[in-house]
N, C-alpha and C positions, 0 to 999 in steps of 0.2 A: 667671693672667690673667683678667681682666673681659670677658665675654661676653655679648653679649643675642641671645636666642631669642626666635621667635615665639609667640605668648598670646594668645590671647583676639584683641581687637583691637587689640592696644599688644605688648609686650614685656616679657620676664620676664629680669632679671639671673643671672648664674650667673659664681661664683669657682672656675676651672679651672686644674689644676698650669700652671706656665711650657713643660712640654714638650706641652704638648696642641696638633697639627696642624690649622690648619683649613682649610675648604676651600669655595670660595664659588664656583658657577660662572660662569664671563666675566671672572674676575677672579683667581684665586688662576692660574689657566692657563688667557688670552687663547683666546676665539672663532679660529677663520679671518676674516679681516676678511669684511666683507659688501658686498653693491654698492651703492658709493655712491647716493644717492637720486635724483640726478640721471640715475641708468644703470637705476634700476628697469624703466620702460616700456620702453625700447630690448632690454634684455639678455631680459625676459619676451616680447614679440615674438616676438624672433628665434627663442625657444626654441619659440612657437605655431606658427611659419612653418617652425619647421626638425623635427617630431617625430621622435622615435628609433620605429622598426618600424611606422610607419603613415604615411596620406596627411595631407594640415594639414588644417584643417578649411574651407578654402577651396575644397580638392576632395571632400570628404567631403561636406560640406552644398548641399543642389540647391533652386533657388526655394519649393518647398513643401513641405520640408522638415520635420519636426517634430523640436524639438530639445528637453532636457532636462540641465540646469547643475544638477550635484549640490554643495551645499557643505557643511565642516563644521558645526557647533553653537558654541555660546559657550565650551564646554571647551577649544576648539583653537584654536591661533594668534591674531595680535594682532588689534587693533582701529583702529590707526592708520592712518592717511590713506594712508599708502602702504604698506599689508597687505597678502599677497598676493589673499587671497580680492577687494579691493576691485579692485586693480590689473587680476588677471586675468581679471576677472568683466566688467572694461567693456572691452579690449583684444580678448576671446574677442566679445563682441555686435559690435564694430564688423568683425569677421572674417565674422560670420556673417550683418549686414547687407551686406557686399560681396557676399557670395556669394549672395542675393536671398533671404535666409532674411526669414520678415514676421515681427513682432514678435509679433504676436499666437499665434506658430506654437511661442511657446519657454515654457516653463516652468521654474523655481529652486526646487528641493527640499532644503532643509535636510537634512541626513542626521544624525538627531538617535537614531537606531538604537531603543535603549530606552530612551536617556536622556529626562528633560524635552522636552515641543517648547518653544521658544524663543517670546518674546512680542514682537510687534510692534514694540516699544523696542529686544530683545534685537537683533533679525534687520537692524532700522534702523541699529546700532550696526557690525554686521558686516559690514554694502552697501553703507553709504553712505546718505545722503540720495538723489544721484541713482539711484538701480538703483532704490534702494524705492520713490521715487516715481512711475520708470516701471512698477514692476510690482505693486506690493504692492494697488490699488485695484483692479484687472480679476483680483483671484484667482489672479497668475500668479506669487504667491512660496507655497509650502505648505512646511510641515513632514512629513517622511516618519510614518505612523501606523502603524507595525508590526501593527493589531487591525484596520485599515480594511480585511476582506476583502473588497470587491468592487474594492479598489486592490492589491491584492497578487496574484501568481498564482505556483501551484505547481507548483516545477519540476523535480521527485524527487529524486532524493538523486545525494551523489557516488559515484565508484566505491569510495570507504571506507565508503559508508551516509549518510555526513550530510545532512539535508533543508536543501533550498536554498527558501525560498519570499519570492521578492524585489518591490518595487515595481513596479506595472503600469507606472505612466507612465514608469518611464525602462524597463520592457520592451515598450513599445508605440513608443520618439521610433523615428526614425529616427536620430537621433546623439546619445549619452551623454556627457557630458564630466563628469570628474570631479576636482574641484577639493583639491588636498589639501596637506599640509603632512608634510613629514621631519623628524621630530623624536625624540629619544630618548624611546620608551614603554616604560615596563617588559613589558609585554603584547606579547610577540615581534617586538622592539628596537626598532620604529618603527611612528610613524601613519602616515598615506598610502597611498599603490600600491592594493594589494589589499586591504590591512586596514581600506580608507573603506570599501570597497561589501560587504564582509564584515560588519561589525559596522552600518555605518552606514542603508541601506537594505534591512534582511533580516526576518526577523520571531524571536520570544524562541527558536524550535525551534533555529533556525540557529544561535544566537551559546550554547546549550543544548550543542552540539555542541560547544565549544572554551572556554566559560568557564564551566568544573568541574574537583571537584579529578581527574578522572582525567585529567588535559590539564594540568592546573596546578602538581600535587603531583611532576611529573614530574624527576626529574635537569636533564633539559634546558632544565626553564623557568629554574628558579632554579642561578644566576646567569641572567640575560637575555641570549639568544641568539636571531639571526634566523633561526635553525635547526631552532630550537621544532618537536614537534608543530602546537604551536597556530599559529607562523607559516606551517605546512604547508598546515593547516588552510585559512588563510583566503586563500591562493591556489588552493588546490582548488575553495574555495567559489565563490569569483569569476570562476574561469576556467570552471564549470561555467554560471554564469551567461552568460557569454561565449558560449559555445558553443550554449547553447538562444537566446540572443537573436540567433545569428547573426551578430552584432555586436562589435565593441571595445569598452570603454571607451576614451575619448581622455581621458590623463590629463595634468594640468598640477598637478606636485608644485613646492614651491619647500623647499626644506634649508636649514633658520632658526636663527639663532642664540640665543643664550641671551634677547634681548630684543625676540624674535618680525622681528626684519631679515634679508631675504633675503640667503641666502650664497651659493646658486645654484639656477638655475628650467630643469627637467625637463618636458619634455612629451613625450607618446606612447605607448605600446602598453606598460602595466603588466608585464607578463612582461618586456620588455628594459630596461625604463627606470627598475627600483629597485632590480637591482645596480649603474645607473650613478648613482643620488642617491645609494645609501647609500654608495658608496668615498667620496663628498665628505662624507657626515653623520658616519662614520667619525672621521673625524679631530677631530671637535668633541665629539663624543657617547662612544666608547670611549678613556678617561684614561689612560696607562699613569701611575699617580702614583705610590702607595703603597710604600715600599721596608721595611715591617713589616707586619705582618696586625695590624690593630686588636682588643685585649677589649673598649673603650666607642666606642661611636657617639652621640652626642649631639647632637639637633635640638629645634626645637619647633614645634608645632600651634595656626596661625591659627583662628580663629572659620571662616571662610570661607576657602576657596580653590577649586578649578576644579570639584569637578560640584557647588559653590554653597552656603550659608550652611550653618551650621552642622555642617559636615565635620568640622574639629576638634571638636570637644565628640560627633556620633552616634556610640556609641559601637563601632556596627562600619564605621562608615565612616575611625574613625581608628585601627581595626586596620587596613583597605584601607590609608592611607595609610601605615601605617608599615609594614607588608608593604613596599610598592610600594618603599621605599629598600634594605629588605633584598635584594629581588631583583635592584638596579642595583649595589648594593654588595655583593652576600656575596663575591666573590672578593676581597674585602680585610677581611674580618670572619674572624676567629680562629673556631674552633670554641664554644668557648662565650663567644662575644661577647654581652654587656650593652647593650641601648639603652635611655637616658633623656631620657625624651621629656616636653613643658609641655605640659600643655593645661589648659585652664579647667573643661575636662569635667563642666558643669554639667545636663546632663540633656536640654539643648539637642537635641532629633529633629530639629526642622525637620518636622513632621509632613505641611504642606503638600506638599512635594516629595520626603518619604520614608514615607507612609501607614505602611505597613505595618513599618519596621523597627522600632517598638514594640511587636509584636507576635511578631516576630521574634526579637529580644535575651530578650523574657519564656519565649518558646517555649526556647530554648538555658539558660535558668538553671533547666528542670525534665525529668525524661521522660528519664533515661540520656543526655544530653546531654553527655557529658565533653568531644570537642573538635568543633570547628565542623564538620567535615566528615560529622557525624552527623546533623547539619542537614539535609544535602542531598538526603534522600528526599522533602522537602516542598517541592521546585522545583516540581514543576508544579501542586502545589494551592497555593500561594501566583499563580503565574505564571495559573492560569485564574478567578481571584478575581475576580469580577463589580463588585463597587465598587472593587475597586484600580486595574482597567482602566479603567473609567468615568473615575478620575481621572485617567491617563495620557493616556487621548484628551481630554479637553475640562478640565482642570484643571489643566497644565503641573508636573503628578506624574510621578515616574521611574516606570517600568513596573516592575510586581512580582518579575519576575525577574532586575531587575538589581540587587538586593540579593544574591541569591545567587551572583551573578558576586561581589560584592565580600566574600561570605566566604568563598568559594574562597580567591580572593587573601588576605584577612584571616588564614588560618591559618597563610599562609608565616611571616608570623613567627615565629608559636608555633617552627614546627617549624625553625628555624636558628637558636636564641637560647637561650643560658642562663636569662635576664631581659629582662624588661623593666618599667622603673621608669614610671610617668606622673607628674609632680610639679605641684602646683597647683592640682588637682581641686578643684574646689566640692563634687561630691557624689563623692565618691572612691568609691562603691559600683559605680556605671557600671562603672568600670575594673576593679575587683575583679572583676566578673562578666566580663570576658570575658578574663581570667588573668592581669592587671598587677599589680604590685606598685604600692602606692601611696605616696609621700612628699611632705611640703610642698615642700623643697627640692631644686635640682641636687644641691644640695652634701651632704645626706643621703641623696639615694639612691647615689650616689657612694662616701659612707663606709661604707653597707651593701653595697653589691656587693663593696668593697675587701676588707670583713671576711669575705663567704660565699661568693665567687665567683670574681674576677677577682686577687684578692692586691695588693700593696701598691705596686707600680707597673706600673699595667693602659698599653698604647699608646692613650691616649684619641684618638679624631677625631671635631672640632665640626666642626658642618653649618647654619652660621646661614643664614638665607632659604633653606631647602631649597625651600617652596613660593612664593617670591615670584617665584622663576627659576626657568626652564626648566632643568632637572637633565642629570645625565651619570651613566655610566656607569664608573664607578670601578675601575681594573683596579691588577695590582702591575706596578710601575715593568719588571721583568722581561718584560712578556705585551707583545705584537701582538697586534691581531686584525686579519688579510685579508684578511674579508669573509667566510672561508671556514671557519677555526678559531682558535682562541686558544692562539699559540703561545709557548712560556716559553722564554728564554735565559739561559743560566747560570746561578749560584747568585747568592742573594741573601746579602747579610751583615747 
């Protein structure tokens, strides 16, 4: 069968046997429907009005009030007219003007953690015209600057040790709200709840604590489960935050479907209110499909997709992302499972918004560097790098140590793969250097796995628009998951 994979900016063909599975999310096994468009505002409301474990924000917020609307970055959820972020961003103001909160009394912090801060266009793109141009002239929309310490304050560690050193301004409002979205993350099963104010408003020490390999390389990460260390982690984190700010988070998560439309909108007290999104993410986000364990997985690698240009081609950012399917998938990848994967992998850093992972890639190809995670003892001399940070705060560059979050993640693959092929490489050396095999074609790295690896009729599964959809979690047709474990019924044949 005739296939197209993502490339570059276009599409790369590939001739796959007739028995090859494929699987496309929203579409090979339909979303839960989602609320119709017309029922957005009403059903989001009701959900601000009625919060699970806390008061609404009608009696939360008092005339003089200072309040602080945390939202995500451009990586996360849609941008359409009726998004959540937009929806519930103006429904929450006209809440908190009822309750005599003044305008001038609220501030919108991007929660952009370590990533990139977002650019004026970006953040205009995600509010709206009206929100922006209520706020964005009087200074009252910022991007979170994890480096900005006379904005951040510290607030010791958990009772595990992890440093907590979080955003002044939403530890100075008087009311938090934090805006988020349910969606299948490979990084302990979902974004939202606790894992925004975790990752999103903390500073590199914090997110230090749970994105490495002794947190990542773990049993329990891979396959993705909500049960992670790491998803332990970043409710310990948050809840620790909670507790020194004396305060909640009032959260307003919405559980979206493959093409970012609300499936259903969750407000309230994070501790109770994301085992009741995730039973509904559940069902969209954990597959029971697969009724063989896959030897080839087969996808491809866009130019651009979510943390921003040149992801396919950097050549450890598209280890991150092919990690990131191993981890959604290995409970359906065979033992020595083969992925071949397109990319253009022409040399392309994107230097602008990855400074230093050129530096980075050169450092791993010398100095007993056999596999990535030997890397890892230059987190924090990368992470205190006085021009990398420079660029983070005022050049809309990812912060220095969220490259080593992404080779944490990057060497899950090594470590649950026979192979893996990358086919289409401009400069095929990229790949070479950080352990891929390299072929022009599908259909040769194919014939070569056949012959070294997987033998003459491997269970192949295509993964075409891996990244142009919001993904799922792949399980065998035998598994449930409860929320609580992954359990297998009978034999398979």
């Amino acid at each position: 069968m005739k296939l197209a994979f993502e490339y570059g900016h276009g599409l790369m063909e590939a001739n796959l046997p007739d028995d090859t599975d494929v699987f496309i999310p929203g579409e090979t096994i339909p979303d839960p429907d989602h609320i119709p468009e017309d029922q957005i505002e009403a059903k989001t409301l009701e959900s601000l009005r009625h919060p699970i474990g806390m008061k609404p924000l009608s009696e939360l917020a008092k005339k003089d009030s200072t309040v602080t609307i945390i939202f995500p970055d451009k990586v996360k959820g849609g941008e359409q007219e009726t998004a959540h972020r937009k929806v519930s961003i103006r429904l929450i103001l006209k809440e908190l003007y009822s309750a005599g909160v003044k305008q001038e009394n609220i501030l919108l912090i991007c929660s952009n953690g370590l990533h990139r801060k977002n650019t004026d266009k970006e953040i205009r793109n995600i509010l709206g015209d009206e929100i922006f141009n209520q706020f964005w002239y009087s200074n009252q929309i910022i991007n979170h600057d994890s480096e900005d310490y006379d904005n951040l304050i510290d607030l010791g560690t958990t009772e595990q040790g992890d440093p907590v050193l979080m955003n002044k301004y939403v530890y100075d409002s008087d009311v938090a709200i934090l805006i988020g979205h349910t969606l299948g993350n490979p990084y302990g099963g979902y974004s939202g709840g606790y894992k925004h104010s975790a990752t999103g408003i903390t500073h590199w020490k914090s997110i230090a604590s749970h994105h490495v390999p002794k947190v990542m390389h773990r049993k329990d990460f891979t396959p993705v489960n909500t049960k992670s260390l790491m998803r332990t982690k970043f409710d310990q984190i948050s809840m620790h935050m909670e507790e020194k700010m004396g305060k909640k988070f009032f959260c307003c998560d919405a559980v979206l479907d493959t093409s970012s439309r609300q499936i259903a909108i969750y407000s309230g007290y994070a501790k109770e209110m994301q085992p009741e999104s995730w039973d509904i993410a559940n069902k969209r986000t954990f597959i029971p499909y697969a009724d063989k364990k896959y030897d080839v997985m087969v996808f491809g690698l866009p130019q651009t997709f979510h943390y921003g240009p040149g992801m396919g081609t950097n050549p450890i950012m598209l280890m991150q992302a092919i990690s990131a399917q191993v981890v959604r998938h290995r409970r359906i990848m065979s033992d020595n499972c083969v992925i071949i994967v397109s990319s253009i992998c022409n040399g392309e850093f994107s230097d602008e918004i990855w400074p230093y992972m050129r530096e980075i890639y050169d450092m791993f190809q010398k100095e007993s560097m056999n596999v990535l995670p030997d890397m890892n003892r230059y987190g924090e001399y990368f992470a205190t790098n006085a021009e990398y940070i420079r660029k983070y705060r005022y050049a809309n560059a990812y912060h220095p140590f969220h490259g080593f979050s992404m080779m944490s993640s990057a060497h899950i693959a090594e470590k649950n793969t026979a192979a893996i092929y990358l086919v289409g490489a401009e400069k095929p050396g990229f790949a070479r250097g950080m352990g891929l095999k390299t072929r022009a074609t599908f259909e040769e790295a194919l014939a070569d796995a056949k012959k070294k690896i997987v033998g003459d009729h491997p269970n192949i599964l295509a993964l075409p628009q891996t990244f142009k959809k919001a993904s799922v979690h792949l399980m065998m047709k035998n598994e449930t998951y409860n929320g609580e474990e992954f359990i297998t019924h009978g034999h398979m044949h």
